[in-house]
C-alpha positions as CSV (number, residue, x, y, z in Angstrom):
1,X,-14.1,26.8,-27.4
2,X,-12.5,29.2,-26.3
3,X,-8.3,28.4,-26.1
4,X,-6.4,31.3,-24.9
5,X,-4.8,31.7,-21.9
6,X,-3.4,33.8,-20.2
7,X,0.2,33.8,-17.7
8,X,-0.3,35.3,-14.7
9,X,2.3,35.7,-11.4
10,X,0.3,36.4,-7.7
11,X,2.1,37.8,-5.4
12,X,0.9,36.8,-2.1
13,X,1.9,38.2,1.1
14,X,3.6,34.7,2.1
15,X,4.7,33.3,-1.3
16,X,4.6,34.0,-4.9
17,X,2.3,31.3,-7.2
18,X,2.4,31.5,-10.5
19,X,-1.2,30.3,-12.7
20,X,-2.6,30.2,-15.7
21,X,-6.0,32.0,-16.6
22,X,-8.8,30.9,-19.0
23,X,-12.8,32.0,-19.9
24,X,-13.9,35.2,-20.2
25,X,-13.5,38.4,-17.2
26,X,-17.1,38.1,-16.7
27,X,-17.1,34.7,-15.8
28,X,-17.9,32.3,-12.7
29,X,-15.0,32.5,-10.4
30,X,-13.2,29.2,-10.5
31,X,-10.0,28.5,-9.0
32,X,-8.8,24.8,-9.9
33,X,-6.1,22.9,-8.2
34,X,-3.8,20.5,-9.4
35,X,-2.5,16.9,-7.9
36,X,0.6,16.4,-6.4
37,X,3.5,17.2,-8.3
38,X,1.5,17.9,-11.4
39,X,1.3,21.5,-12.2
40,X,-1.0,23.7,-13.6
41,X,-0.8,22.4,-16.9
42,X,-3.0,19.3,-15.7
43,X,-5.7,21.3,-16.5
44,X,-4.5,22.4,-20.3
45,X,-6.9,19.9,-21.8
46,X,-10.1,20.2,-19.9
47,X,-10.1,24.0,-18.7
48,X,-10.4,25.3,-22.7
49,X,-13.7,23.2,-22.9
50,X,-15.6,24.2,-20.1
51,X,-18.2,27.4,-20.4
52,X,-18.5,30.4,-19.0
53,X,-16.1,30.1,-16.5
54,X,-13.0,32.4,-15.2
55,X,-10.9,29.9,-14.2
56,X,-7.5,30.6,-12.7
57,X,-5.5,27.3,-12.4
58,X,-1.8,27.2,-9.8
59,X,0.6,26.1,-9.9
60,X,0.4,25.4,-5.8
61,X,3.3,25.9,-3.9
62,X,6.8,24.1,-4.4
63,X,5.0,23.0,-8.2
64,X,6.0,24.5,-11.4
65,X,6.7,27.7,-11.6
66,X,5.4,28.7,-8.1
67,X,7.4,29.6,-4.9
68,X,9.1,27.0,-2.8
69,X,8.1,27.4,0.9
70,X,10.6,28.9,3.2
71,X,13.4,26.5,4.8
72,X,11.6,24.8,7.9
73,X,7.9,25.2,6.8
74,X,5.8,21.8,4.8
75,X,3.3,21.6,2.8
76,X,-0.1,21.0,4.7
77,X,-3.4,20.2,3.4
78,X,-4.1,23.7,5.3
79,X,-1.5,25.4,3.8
80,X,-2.7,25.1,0.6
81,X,-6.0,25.9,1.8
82,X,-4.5,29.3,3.3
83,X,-2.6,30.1,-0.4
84,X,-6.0,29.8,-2.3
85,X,-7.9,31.9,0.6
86,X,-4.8,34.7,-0.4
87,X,-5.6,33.9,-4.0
88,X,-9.2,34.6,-3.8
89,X,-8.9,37.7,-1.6
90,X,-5.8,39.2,-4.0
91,X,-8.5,38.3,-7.2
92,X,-11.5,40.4,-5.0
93,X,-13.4,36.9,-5.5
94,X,-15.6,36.6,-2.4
95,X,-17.3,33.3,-3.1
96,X,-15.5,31.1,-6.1
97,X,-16.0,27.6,-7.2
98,X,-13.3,24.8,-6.3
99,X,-12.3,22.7,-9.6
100,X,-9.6,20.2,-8.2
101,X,-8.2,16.9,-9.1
102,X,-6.5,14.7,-7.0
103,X,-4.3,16.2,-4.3
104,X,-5.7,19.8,-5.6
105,X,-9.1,17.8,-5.2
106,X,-8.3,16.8,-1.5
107,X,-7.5,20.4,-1.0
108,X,-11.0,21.8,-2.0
109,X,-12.7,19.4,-0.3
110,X,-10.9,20.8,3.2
111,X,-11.8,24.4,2.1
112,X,-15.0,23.9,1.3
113,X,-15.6,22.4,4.7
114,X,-13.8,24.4,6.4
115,X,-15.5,27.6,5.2
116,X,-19.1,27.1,3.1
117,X,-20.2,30.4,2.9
118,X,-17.2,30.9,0.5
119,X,-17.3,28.3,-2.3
120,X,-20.4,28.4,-4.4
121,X,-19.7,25.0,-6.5
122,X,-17.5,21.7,-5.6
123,X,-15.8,20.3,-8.9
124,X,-13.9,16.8,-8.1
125,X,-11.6,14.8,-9.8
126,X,-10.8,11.1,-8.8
127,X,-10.0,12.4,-5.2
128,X,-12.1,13.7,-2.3
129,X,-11.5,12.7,1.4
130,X,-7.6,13.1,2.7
131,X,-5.7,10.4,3.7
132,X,-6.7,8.6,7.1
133,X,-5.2,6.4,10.2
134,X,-6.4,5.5,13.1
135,X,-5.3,7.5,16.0
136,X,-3.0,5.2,18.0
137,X,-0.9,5.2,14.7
138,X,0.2,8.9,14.9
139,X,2.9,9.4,17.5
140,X,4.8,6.3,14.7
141,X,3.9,8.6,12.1
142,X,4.6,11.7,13.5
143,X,8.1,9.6,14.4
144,X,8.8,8.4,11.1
145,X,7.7,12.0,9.1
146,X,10.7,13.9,11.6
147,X,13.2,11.2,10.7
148,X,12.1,11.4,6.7
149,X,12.7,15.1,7.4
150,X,16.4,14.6,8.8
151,X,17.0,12.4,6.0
152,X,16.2,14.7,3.1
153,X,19.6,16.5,3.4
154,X,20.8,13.7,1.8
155,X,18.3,13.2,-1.0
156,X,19.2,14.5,-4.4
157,X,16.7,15.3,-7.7
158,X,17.2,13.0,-10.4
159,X,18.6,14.5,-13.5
160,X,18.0,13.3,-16.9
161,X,20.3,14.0,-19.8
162,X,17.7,14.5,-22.3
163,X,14.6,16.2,-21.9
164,X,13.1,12.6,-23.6
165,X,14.2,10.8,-20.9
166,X,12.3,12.8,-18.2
167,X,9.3,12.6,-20.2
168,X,9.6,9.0,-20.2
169,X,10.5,8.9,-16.4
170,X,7.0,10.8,-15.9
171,X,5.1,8.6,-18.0
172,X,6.3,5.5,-15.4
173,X,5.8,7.7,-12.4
174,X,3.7,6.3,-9.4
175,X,1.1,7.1,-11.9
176,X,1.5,6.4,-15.1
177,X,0.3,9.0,-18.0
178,X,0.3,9.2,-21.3
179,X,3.2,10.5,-23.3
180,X,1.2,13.5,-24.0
181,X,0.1,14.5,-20.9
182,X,4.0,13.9,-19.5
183,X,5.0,16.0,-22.1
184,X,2.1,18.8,-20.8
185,X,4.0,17.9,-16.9
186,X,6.9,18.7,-18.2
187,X,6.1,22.0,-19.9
188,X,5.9,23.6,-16.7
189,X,7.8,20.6,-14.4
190,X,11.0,20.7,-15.7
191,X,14.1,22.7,-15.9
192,X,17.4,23.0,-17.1
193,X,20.5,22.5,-15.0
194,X,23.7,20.9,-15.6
195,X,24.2,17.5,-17.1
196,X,20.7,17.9,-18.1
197,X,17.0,18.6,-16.5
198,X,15.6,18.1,-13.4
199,X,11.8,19.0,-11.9
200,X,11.6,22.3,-10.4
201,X,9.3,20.5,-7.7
202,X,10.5,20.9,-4.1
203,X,12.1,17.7,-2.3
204,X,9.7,18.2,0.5
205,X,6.6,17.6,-0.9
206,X,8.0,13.7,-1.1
207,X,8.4,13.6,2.3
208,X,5.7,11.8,4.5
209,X,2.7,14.1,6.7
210,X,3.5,13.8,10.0
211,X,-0.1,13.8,10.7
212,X,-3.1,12.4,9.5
213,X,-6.9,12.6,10.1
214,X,-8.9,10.0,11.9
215,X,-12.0,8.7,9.1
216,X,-14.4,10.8,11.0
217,X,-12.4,13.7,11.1
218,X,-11.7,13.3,7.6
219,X,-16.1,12.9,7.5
220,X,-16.6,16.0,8.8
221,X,-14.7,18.0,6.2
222,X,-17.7,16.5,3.6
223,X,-20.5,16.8,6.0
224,X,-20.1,20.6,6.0
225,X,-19.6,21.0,2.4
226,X,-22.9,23.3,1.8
227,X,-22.6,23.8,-1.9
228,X,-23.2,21.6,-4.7
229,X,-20.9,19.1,-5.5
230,X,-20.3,16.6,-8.2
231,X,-17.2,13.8,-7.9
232,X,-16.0,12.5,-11.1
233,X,-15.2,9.0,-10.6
234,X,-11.6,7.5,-13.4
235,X,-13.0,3.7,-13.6
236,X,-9.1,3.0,-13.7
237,X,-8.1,5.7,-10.9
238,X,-7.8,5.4,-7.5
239,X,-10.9,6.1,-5.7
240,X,-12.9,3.1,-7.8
241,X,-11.2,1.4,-5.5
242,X,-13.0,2.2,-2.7
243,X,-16.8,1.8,-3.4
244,X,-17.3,1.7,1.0
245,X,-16.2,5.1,0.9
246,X,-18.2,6.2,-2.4
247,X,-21.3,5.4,-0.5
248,X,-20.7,7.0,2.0
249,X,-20.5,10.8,0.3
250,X,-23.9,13.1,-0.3
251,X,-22.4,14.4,-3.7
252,X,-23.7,13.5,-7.0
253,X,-21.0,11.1,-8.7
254,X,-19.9,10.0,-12.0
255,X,-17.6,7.4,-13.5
256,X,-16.1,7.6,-16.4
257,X,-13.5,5.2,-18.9
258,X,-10.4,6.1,-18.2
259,X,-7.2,6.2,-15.4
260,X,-6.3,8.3,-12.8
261,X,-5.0,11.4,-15.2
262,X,-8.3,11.2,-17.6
263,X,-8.8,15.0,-17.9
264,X,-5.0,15.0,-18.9
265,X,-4.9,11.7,-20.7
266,X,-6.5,12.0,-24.1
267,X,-8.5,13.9,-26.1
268,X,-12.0,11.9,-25.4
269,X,-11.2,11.8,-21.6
270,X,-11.5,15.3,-21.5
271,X,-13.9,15.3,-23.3
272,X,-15.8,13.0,-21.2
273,X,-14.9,15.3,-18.1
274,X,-15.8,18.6,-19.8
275,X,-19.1,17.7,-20.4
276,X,-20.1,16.2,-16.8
277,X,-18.9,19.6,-15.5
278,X,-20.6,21.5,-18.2
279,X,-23.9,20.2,-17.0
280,X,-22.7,20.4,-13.3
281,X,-21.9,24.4,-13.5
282,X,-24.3,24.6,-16.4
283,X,-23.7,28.6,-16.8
284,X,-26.1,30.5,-18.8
């Protein structure tokens, strides 16, 4: 297994994301793509244990120790779908494999639809299709994501005395993960400022998309997915939930023991994860 990794800062014409590299030069391109307001240390567990890869995992924008967007832009689905486009054409990598989980995993999906010819393999992590309304919702939404905006000025970061006390916070978060992985989080999450530490993450990636896909629209994303593509299903996550929508994707799918975090979560959930994808890239 192969453990080292590398720090690496890509300055892209728009923003600057910062990423950790694993795998040897000569591997398959793989960029991988963290959930939302994770960082690239979600992947510190699983990315050592898969083979032959070159895998370069972000910290995606307003996460870790990446860039913040400017004042007045969000944070899209196809905003991050641009930043890995600029990551891939900065690396040289014309065609590169997508390993995401979560958010990072909704994120691949969209890019993989939205251009085939560039992604050669579809790695997902307990998330897939982003999320939907019907239509007649989104002039509310659209309402209620401006006002969210207007009422951000007022929001402030939580800071935590110790640094024990934001691990703990993280391990309660809206998903819960085990003190170990928190402590991975927080690695790269959290930073010093005074009365204590805070998470570098920006405030606006809490606020609420002013816009969301109809079901079919979200369909289409998967419908044009062209390259192989295997889903890895947490049997305590969040897409086990939804067994309608399971049946509805072409890609090969696997569950496996554990929560929403389970690459993150413990040594046998990587583990687990590592050698599904192992078979999936199966690199000579």
């Amino acid at each position: 297994m192969n453990s080292v990794v590398e720090e690496v800062r890509l300055s892209l014409p728009h923003i600057e994301l910062a990423a950790h590299l694993f795998g040897p030069e000569d591997g398959l391109p793989v960029i991988a793509l963290h959930g939302w307001l994770d960082n690239a240390n979600s992947f510190a567990r699983l990315a050592p244990k898969l083979k032959g890869l070159r895998i370069i995992a972000l910290d995606m924008a307003g996460h870790g120790h990446s860039g913040h967007r400017p004042n007045g832009a969000g944070y899209a689905l196809w905003d991050y779908a641009h930043d890995v486009l600029q990551v891939a054409e900065q690396l040289g990598w014309k065609r590169f494999a997508l390993l995401g989980h979560s958010l990072g995993a909704i994120v691949s999906l969209v890019l993989a639809g939205s251009l085939p010819e560039r992604v050669t393999h579809l790695a997902l992590i307990d998330g897939v299709i982003p999320p939907t309304d019907k239509g007649e919702n989104a002039a509310e939404r659209m309402g209620m994501a401006l006002q969210a905006q207007l009422d951000l000025r007022e929001k402030r970061k939580p800071v935590y005395n110790t640094l024990d006390r934001a691990i703990e916070a993280r391990m309660k978060g809206l998903v819960a993960v085990s003190r170990e992985a928190a402590e991975l989080l927080a690695q790269r999450g959290l930073m010093p400022v005074p009365g204590g530490y805070t998470w570098r993450t920006d405030n606006r990636l809490t606020l609420p998309s002013p816009l969301r896909l109809t079901t079919e629209q979200a369909m289409a994303f998967v419908q044009r997915v062209s390259c192989p593509a295997h889903l890895v299903v947490a049997a305590d996550g969040m897409l086990a939930k939804h067994p309608e929508l399971l049946e509805r994707l072409p890609f090969s799918r696997e569950q496996l023991p554990g929560g929403h975090h389970l690459h993150l979560n413990d040594e046998p959930g990587a583990d687990l994860v590592a050698d599904c994808f192992n078979r999936f890239f199966a690199v000579p």
